[in-house]
FIMAR-564338 format. One record per residue (C-alpha): x negated, y negated, z. Coordinates in Angstrom, 1 decimal, padded with zeros to 4 digits. Layout:
! residues N
<east: X&north: Y&up: Z>
...
END
This chain:
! residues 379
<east: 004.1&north: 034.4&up: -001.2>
<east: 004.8&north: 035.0&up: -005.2>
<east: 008.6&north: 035.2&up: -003.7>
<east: 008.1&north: 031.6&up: -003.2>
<east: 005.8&north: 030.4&up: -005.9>
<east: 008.4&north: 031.9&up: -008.3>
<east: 011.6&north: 030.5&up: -006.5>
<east: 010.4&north: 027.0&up: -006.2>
<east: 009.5&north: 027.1&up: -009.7>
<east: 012.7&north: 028.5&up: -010.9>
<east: 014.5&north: 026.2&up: -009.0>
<east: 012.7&north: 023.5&up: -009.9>
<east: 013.4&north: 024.4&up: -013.7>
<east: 016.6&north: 025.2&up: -012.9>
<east: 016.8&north: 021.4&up: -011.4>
<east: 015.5&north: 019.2&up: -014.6>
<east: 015.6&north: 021.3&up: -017.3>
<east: 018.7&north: 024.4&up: -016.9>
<east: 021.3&north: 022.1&up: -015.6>
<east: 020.7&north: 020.0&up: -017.9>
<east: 021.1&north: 022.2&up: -020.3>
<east: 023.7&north: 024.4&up: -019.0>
<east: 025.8&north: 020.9&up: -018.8>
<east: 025.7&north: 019.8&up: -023.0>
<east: 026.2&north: 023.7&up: -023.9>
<east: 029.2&north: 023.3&up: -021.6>
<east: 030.4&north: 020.2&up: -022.3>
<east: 030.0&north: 021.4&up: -026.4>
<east: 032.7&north: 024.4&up: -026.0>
<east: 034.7&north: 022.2&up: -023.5>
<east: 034.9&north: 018.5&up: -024.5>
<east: 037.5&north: 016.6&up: -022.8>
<east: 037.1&north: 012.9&up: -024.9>
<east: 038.6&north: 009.8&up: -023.1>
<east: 041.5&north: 008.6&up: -024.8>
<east: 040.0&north: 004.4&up: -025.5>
<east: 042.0&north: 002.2&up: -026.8>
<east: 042.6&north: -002.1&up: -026.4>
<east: 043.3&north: -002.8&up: -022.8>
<east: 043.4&north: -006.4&up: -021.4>
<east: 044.2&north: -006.1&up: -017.7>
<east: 043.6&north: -008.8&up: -014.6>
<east: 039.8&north: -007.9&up: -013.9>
<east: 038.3&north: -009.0&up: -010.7>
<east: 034.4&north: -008.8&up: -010.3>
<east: 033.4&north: -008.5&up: -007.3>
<east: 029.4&north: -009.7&up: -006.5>
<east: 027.8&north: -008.8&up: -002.9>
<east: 025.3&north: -011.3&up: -002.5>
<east: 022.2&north: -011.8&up: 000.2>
<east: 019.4&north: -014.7&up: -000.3>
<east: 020.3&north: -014.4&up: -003.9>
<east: 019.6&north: -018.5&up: -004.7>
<east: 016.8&north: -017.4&up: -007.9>
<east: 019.4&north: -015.1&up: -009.8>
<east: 023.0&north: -015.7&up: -008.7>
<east: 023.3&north: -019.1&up: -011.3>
<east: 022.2&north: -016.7&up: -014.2>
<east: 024.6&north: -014.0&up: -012.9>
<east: 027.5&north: -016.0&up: -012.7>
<east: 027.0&north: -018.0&up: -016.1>
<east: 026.6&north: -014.3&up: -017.8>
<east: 029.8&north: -013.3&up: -016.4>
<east: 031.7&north: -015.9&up: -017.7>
<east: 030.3&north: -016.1&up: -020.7>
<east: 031.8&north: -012.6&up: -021.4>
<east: 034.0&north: -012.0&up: -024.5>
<east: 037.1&north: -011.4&up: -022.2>
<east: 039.9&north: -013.9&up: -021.9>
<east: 039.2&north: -016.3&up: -018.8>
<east: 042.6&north: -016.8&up: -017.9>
<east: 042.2&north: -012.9&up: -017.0>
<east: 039.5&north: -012.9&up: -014.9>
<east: 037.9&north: -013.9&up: -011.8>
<east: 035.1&north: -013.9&up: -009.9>
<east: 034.5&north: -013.0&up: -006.1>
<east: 031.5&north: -013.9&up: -004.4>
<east: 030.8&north: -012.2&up: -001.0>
<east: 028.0&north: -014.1&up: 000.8>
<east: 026.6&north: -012.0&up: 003.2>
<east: 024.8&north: -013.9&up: 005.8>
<east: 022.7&north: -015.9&up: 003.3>
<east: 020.3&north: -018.2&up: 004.2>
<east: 019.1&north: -020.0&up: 001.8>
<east: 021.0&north: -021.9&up: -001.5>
<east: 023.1&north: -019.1&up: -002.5>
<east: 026.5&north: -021.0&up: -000.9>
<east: 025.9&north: -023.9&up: -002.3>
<east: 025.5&north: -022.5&up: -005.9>
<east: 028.4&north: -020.2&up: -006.0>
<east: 030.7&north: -023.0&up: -004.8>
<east: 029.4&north: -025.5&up: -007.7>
<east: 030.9&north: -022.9&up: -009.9>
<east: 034.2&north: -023.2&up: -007.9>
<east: 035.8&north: -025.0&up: -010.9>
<east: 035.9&north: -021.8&up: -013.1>
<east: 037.5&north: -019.6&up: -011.4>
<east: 034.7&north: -018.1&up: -009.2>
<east: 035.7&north: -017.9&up: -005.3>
<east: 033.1&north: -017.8&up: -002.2>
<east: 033.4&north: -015.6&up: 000.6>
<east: 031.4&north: -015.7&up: 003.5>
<east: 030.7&north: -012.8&up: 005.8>
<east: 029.0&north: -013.3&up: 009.0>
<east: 027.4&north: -012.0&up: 010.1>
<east: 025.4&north: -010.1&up: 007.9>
<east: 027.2&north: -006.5&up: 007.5>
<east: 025.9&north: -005.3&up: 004.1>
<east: 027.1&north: -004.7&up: 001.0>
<east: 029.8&north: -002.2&up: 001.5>
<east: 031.5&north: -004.2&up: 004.5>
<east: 031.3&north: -007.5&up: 001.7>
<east: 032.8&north: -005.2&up: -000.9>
<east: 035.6&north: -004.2&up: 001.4>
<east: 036.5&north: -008.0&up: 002.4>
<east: 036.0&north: -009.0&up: -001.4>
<east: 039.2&north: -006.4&up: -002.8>
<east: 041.4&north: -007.2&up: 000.1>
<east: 041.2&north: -011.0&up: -001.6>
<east: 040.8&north: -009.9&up: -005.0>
<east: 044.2&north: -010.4&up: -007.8>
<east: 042.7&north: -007.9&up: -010.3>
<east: 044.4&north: -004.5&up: -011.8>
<east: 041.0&north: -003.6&up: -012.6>
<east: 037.7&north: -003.9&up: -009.8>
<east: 034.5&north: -004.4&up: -011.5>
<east: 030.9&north: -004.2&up: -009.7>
<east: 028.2&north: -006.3&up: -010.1>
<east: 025.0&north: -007.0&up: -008.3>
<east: 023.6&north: -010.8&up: -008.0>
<east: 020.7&north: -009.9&up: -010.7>
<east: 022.6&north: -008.2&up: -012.8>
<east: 022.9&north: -009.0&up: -016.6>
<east: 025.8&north: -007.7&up: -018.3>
<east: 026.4&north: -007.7&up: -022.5>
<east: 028.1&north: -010.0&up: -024.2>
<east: 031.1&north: -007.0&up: -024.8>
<east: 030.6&north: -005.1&up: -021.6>
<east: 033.4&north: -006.2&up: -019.7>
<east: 035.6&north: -005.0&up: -023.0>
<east: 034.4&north: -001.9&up: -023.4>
<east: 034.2&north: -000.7&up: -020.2>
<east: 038.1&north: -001.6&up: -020.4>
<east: 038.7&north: 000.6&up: -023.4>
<east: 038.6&north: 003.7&up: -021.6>
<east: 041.1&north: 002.6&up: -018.9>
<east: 043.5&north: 002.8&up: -021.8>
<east: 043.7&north: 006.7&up: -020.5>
<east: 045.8&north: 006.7&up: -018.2>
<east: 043.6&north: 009.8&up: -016.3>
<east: 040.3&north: 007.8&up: -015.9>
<east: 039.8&north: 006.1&up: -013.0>
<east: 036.3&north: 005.0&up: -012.8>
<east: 033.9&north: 003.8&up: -015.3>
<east: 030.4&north: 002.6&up: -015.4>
<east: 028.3&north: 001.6&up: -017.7>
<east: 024.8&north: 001.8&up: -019.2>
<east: 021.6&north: 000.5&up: -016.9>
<east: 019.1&north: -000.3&up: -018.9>
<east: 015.8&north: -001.5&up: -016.6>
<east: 013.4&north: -004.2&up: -018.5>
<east: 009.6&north: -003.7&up: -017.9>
<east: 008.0&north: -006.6&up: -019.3>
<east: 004.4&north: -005.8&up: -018.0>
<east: 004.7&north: -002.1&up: -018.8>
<east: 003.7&north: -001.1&up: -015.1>
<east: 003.4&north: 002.8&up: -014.3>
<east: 006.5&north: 002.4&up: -012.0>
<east: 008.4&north: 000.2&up: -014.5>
<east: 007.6&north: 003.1&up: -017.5>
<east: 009.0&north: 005.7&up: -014.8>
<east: 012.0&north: 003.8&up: -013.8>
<east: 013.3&north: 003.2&up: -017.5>
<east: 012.3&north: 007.1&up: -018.6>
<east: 014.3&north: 007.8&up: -015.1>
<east: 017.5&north: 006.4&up: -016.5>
<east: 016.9&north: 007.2&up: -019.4>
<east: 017.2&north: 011.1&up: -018.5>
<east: 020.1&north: 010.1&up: -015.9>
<east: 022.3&north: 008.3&up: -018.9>
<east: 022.1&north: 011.8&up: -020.9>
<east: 023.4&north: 013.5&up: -018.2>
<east: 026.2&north: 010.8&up: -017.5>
<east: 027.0&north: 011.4&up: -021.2>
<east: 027.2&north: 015.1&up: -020.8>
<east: 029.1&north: 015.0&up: -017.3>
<east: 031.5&north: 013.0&up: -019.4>
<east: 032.1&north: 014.3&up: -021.8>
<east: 032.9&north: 018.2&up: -019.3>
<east: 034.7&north: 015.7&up: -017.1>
<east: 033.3&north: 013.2&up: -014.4>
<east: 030.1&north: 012.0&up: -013.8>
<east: 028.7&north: 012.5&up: -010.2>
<east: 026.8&north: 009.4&up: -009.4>
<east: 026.8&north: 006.4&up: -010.7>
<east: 023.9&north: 002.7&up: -010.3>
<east: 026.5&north: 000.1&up: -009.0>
<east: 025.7&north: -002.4&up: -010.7>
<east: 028.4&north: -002.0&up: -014.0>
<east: 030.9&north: -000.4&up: -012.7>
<east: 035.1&north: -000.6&up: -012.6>
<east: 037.6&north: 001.2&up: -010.5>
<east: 041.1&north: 001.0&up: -011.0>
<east: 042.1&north: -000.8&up: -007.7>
<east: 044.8&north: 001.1&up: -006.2>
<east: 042.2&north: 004.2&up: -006.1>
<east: 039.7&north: 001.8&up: -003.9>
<east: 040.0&north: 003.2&up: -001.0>
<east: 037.9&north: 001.3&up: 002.0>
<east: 034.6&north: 002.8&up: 003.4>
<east: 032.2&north: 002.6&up: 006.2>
<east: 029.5&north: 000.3&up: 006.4>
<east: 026.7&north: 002.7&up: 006.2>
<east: 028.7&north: 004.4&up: 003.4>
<east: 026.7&north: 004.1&up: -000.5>
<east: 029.4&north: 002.8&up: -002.8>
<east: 027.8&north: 004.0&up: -005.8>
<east: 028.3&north: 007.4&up: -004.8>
<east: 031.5&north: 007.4&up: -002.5>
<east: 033.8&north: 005.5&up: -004.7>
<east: 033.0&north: 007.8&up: -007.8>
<east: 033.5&north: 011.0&up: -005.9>
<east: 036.9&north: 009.6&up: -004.1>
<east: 038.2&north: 008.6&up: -007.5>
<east: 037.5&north: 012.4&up: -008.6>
<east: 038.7&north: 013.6&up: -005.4>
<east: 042.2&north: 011.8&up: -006.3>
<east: 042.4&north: 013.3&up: -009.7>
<east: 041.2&north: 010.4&up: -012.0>
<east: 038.3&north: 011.2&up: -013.7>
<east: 035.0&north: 009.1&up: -013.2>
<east: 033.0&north: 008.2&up: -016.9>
<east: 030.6&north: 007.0&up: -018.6>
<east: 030.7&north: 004.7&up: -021.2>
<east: 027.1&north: 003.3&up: -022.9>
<east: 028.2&north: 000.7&up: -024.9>
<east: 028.8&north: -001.9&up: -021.6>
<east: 025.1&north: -002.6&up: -021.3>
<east: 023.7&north: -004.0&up: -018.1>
<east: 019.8&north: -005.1&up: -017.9>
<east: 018.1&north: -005.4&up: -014.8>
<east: 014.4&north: -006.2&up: -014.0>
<east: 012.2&north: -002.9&up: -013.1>
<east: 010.5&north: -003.1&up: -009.8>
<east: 006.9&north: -003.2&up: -010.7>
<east: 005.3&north: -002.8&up: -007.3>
<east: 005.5&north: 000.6&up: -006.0>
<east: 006.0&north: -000.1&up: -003.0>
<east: 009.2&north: -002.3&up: -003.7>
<east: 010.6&north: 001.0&up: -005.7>
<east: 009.9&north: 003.5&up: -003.0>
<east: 011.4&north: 001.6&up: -000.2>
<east: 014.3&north: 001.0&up: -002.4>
<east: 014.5&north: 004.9&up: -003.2>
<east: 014.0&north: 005.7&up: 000.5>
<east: 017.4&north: 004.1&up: 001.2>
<east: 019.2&north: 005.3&up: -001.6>
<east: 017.9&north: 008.4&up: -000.6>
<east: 019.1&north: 008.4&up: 002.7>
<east: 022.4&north: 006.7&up: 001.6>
<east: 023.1&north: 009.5&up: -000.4>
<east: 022.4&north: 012.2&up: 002.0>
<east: 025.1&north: 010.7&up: 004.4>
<east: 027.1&north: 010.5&up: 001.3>
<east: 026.8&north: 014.1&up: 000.6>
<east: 027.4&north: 014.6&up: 004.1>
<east: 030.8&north: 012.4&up: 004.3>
<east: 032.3&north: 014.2&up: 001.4>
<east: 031.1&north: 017.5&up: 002.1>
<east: 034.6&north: 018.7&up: 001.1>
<east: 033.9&north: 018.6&up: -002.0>
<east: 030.7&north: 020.7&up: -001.7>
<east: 033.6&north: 024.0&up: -001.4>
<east: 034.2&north: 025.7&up: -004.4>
<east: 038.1&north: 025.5&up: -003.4>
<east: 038.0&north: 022.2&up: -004.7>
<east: 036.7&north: 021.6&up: -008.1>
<east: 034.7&north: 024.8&up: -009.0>
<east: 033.0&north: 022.6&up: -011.8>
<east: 032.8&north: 019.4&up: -010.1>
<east: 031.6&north: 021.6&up: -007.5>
<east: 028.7&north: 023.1&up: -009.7>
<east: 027.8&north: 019.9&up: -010.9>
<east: 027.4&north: 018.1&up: -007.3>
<east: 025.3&north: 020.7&up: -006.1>
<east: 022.9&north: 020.5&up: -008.8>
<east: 022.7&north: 016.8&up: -010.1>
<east: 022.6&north: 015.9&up: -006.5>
<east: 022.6&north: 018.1&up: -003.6>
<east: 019.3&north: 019.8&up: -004.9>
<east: 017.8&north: 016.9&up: -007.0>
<east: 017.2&north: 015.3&up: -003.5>
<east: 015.9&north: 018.5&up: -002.4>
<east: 013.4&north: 018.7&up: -005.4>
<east: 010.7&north: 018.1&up: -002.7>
<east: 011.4&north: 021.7&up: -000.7>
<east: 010.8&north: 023.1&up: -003.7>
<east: 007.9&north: 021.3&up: -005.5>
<east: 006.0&north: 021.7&up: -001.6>
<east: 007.2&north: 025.6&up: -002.3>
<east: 005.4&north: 025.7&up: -005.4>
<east: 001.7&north: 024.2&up: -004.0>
<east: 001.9&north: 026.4&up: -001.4>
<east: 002.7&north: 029.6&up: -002.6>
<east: 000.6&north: 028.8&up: -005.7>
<east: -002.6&north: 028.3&up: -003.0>
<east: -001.7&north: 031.5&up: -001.8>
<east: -001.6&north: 033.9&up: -004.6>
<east: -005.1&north: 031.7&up: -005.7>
<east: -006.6&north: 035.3&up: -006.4>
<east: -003.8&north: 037.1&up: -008.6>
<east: -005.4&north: 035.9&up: -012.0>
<east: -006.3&north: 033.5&up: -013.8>
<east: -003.2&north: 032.0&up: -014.7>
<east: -002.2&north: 031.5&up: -011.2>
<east: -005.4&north: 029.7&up: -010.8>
<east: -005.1&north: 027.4&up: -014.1>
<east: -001.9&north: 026.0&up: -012.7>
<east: -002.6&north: 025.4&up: -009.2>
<east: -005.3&north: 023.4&up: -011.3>
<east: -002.4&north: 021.4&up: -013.1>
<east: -000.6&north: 020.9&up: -010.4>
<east: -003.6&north: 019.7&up: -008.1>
<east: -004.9&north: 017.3&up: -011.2>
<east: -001.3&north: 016.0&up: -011.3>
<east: -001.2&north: 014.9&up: -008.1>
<east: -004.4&north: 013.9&up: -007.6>
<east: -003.9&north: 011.5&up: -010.8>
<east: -000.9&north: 010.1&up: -008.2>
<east: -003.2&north: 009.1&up: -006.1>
<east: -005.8&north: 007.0&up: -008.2>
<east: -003.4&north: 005.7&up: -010.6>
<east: -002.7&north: 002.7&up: -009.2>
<east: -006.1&north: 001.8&up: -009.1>
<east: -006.5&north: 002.9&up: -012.7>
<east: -003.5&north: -000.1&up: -013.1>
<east: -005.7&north: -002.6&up: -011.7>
<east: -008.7&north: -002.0&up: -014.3>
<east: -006.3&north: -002.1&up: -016.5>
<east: -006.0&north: 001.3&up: -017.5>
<east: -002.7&north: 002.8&up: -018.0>
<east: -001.6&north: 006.3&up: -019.3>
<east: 002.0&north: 006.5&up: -019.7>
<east: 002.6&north: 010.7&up: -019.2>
<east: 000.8&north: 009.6&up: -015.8>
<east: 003.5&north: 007.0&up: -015.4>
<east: 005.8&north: 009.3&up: -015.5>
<east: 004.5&north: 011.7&up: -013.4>
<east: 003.6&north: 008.6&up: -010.6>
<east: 007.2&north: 007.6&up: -010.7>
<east: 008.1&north: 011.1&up: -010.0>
<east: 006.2&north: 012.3&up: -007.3>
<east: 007.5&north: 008.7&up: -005.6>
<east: 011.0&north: 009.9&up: -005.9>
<east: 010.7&north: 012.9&up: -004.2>
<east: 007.9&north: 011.7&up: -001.6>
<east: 011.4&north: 009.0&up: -000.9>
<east: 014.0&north: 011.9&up: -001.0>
<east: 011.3&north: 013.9&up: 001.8>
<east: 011.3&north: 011.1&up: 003.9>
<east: 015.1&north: 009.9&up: 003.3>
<east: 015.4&north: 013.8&up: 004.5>
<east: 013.5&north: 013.5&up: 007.8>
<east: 015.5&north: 010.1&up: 008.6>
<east: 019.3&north: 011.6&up: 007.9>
<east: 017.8&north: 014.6&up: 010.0>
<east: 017.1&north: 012.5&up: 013.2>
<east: 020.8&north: 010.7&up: 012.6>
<east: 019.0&north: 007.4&up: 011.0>
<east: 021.5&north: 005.0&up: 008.8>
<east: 020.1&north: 001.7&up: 006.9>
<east: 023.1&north: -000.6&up: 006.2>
<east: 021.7&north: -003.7&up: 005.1>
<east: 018.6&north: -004.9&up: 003.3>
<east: 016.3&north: -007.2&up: 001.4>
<east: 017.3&north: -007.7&up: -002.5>
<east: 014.2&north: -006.5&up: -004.4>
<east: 012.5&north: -005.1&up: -001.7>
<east: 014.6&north: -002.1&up: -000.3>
END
């Protein structure tokens, strides 16, 4: 049992702390910077809406409030199956060169994205979510780096606003946070692996259609490598977005993109073979593959840590850590309602959530489960 109290930790290390590591001492002796430069091209941004009458005003008046010449761009709304005002406000913005589409029925937001670039006139596909609020320079300099002719993708900087500073809504923004440094590092080796979705551009005639059931925010990145384009990062196109402050909210959410991603990882298992991409390949594996399969090992590391309980002390002090950790889980939300928060514990709630979504993402891909469509805000 110290086999596998010392694995899981190693790989555990290995997971959040050595790649991470491994990838800026890397990326340090073999920089590859993106060639930027002015670029104006025909942009298209393409919004998959459901139920989306509270945000998709604000969404569309950021959007064309942009510092990007209007004549060049437009603005594709897929409605998917909507129910409530969302129509009816998209089309009152029909006179600036934003377009409705409906879908129905309700497909999800892969099948909408689909329809939407078979209709779309732009060089350049941008994504954007309904909530999503972009800076006033985004849209430019995301198109700086399509000046090289070798990038294909780009996305941008998520940045998640907490206004209540919620245990969940501190985890979420030190989440991305840590994610964006890596973006930055996978960049600068290469390609990033993943991206959020919600600022993002592909050059359109690397768009290649996908499933229903199919995560865009991780397919379309991975085909665009899988090409020969490279997929980047670029933090100066800022995008905030509202933090999901109810817990529950954020782990549904995290369930699906969870499970999403491991039918993702499944779809492109080609590119799981070193005979691809040895680096791409080394960099899948870890930022992904065995990030979602943190949970094996952090379950590894309570239980082989129970079992060697009597090897000394030091075993016992950190099956103490571990247990006051996760016991601290438990109660913290009640310590939120008396109004007592303690950020490291934040951090350590939004944590344990993750992986306690990944585990049960895991079971659902393992008894053949897909989840194509669902609520905006809730998951």
């Amino acid at each position: 049992m110290k086999l596998l109290f010392f694995f899981s930790l190693v790989m555990l290390l290995y997971i959040y702390v050595g790649y991470p590591l491994a990838l800026t001492l890397l990326a340090r002796w073999r920089r590859r910077p993106v060639r930027k430069g002015a670029f104006e091209p025909q942009v298209t941004i393409l919004i998959a809406a459901y139920n989306e009458e509270k945000a998709i005003a604000a969404t569309l008046s950021n959007k064309l409030a942009l510092d990007y010449p209007s004549e060049k761009l437009e603005i594709l709304v897929v409605s998917d199956g909507s129910t409530d005002r969302t129509d009816a406000i998209v089309a009152s913005f029909a006179h600036r060169s934003v377009r409705l589409i409906r879908q129905e029925p309700r497909e999800g937001k892969t099948a909408a994205l689909n329809r939407a670039v078979v209709a779309a006139k732009g060089e350049i596909l941008v994504f954007s979510d309904a909530n999503s609020q972009y800076a006033p320079h985004a849209l430019r300099y995301l198109m700086e780096n399509f000046a090289d002719p070798r990038v294909g993708y780009v996305t941008g900087k998520m940045v998640y606003t907490n206004s209540d500073g919620t245990m969940t809504g501190d985890g979420c923004s030190a989440y991305m946070r840590y994610e964006n440094r890596l973006r930055a590092a996978e960049t600068d080796l290469g390609s990033v692996v993943g991206v959020d979705g919600g600022i993002d551009a592909v050059r359109r005639g690397l768009y290649r259609p996908m499933n229903a059931d199919q995560l865009p925010d991780f397919i379309l990145p991975l085909r665009v490598v899988e090409q020969g384009a490279r997929a980047v990062y670029e933090p100066r196109a800022l995008l905030w977005e509202e933090a999901l402050e109810d817990a529950s909210d954020e782990y549904r959410m995290r369930v699906r993109v969870s499970l999403r991603a491991f039918w993702a990882l499944r779809d492109m298992r080609q590119m799981l073979t070193w005979k691809s991409d040895p680096l791409f390949c080394w960099q899948l594996w870890s930022h992904k593959v065995l990030r979602y399969l943190a949970f094996v090992f952090l379950v590894g590391a309570f239980v082989g840590n129970i079992a060697v309980w009597h090897a000394g002390l030091g075993y016992r002090l950190f099956f103490v850590l571990q247990l006051v950790a996760y016991l601290g889980v438990a109660i913290s939300k009640g310590l939120e309602t008396f109004g007592v928060r303690f950020r490291p514990l934040g951090f350590v709630h939004y944590f344990v959530l993750v992986n306690l979504a990944a585990a049960q993402a895991f079971i659902k891909f393992l008894l053949g489960r897909k989840q194509v469509v669902w609520t905006p805000r809730k998951g």
